[in-house]
C-alpha positions, 0 to 999 in steps of 0.5 A: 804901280810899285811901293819904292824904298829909297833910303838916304833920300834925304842926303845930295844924292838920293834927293835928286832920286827921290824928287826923279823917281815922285815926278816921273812915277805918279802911280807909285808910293815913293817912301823916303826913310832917313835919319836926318844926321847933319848931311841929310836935309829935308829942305833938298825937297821942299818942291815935292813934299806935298806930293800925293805918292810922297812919303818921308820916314825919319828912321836909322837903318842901323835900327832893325825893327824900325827897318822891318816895321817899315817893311811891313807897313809899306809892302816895298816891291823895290829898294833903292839903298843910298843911306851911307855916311861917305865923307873920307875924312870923317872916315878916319876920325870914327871907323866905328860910325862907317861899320855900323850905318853902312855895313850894319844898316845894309845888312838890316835892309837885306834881312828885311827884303829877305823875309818880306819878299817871298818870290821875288818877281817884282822885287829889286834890291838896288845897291848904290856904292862907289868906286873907292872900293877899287883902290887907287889908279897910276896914272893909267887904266880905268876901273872896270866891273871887273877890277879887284877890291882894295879899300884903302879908307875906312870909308871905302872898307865899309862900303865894299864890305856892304857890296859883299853881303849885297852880293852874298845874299843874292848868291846864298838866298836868291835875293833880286840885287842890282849894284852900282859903283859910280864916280865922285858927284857933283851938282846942287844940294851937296853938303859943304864939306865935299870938294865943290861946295866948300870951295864955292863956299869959301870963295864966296867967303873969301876964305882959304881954299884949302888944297891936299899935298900939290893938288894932283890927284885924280877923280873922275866927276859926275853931275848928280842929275846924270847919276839919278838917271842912270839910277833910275834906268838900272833899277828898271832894266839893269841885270840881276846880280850885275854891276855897273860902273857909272862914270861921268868921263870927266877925269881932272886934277884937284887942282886943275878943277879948283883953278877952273872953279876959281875962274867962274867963280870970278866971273860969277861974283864980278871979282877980278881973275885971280882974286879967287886963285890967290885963296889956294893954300896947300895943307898936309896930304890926307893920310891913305890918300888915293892918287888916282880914280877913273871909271870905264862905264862902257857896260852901262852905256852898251848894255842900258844906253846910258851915257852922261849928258852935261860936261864938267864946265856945263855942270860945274857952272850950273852947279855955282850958279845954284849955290849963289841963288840959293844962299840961305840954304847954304847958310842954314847948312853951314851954321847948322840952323836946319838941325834947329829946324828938325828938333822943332819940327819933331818935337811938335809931332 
């Protein structure tokens, strides 16, 4: 039985954690903490919100006390960190938005973990980053644990600089930390303004798809399930004070996925081939964009046994057919009726 912090728990990512971590661990409390901005919803978990060992806490990590109040009133025996704003693009319009959630807020939590855990036994601050810190690839290697950092965003700055002080304050304090840097997700309850959802999005819309400079560069994708489960294995049986690259072995040009989402999307929909394709429109390349992000996750898989078990098609089919069965949420999203739907729901408490 463990007391398990997941910050962000709210957001694409850590919904799929958090719902993982209620249905597989009864006996232990699952606290939820997120502050609800525009890419944190709580429809993601509608399925396990009445579960007994779950608990949601609507907070900011940037807020200190409310960090340590939480703290203190729970007894965490294990953090699982995935708050963090993370979309590049909204990166280069407000840095300052990017320093204060992702390096501010990490510091908070590990101050808190700090003053609460006291031995340390059966404690495990568990960081969850991205593989952007390493820099951009040519068109060969692959990033290992062991591969420099080189931010080349402020979103990816932010992040390393967060990894940092997770990995001061083991070195400096002794704190129980665990890191991980994984590849671009992919899979159910994304936020439609990453590549995917906003695609499937605009097909369905028969809006323009909006494709950075030619469309070549590279990223290596991950279904989001297979993610949690690594997660989840790390937290338990990973090292103390070790890395772990988790890749999905999926390396694709933009525009090779989008020409392949554009051909299931067809078939989904019942439109001719090509319809989708002829949506594809060329817009002026990111500033600072990356050309190429590829992960080794041989130490993960040789150290813990993980390894990912859904292929791209497999995933990337699953993953349109949940954005069509799922409508309204997608619409609530996109319209930002949801955000109505918190205010309401908080100023009646």
């Amino acid at each position: 039985m463990k007391n398990i912090l997941i910050t962000g728990g709210a957001g694409f990512i850590g919904s799929h954690v958090v719902r993982l971590f209620v249905n597989k661990y009864p006996e232990s409390t699952i606290v939820n903490f997120d502050n609800l901005t525009y890419a944190g919803n709580l429809l993601n978990l509608t399925d396990i919100e009445n579960k007994k060992n779950y608990h949601f806490v609507k907070g900011d990590i940037v807020d200190g006390e409310a960090v340590f109040a939480l703290f203190e009133k729970y007894g965490f025996d294990q953090v699982v960190h995935l708050a963090a704003e993370s979309h590049v693009d909204r990166s280069i319009a407000n840095p300052m938005a990017f320093v204060h959630t992702n390096v501010i807020g990490t510091v908070n939590l590990l101050n808190a973990a700090k003053h609460f855990w006291k031995h340390g036994n059966n404690n495990r601050f568990y960081h969850i980053s991205t593989d952007e810190v390493y820099g951009s690839l040519g068109e060969e290697g692959l990033f290992t644990e062991e591969t420099p950092y080189d931010p080349r965003s402020p979103y990816s700055a932010s992040k390393a600089s967060s990894d940092h002080f997770v990995r001061a304050y083991h070195h400096t304090f002794g704190l129980p930390v665990v890191l991980s840097n994984c590849s671009n997700n992919y899979g159910a309850n994304q936020f439609p303004e990453k590549l995917i959802p906003l695609f499937i999005n605009n097909i369905i819309h028969k809006k323009p798809l909006p494709v950075y400079g030619k469309g070549e560069n590279v990223r290596d994708w991950l279904y989001v399930i297979d993610h949690a489960e690594a997660i989840d294995l790390i937290l338990r049986k990973g090292t103390t004070g070790e890395t772990y690259n988790i890749g999905g072995h999926n390396e694709w040009k933009n525009i090779d996925l989008i020409r392949l989402l554009c051909t299931i999307m067809d078939e989904k929909l019942g439109r001719a081939p090509g319809t989708s394709e002829g949506l594809i429109t060329y817009v002026k390349d990111r500033a600072g964009h990356d050309l190429r992000y590829a992960i080794d996750a041989g130490k993960v898989e040789s150290e813990l046994g993980w390894k990912p078990t859904v292929t791209f098609e497999e995933g990337l089919r699953k993953t349109a057919d949940w954005y069509l069965s799922n409508a309204e949420w997608l619409r609530q999203v996109t319209s930002g009726d949801y955000l109505q739907y918190y205010r309401k729901q908080y100023e009646e408490r």
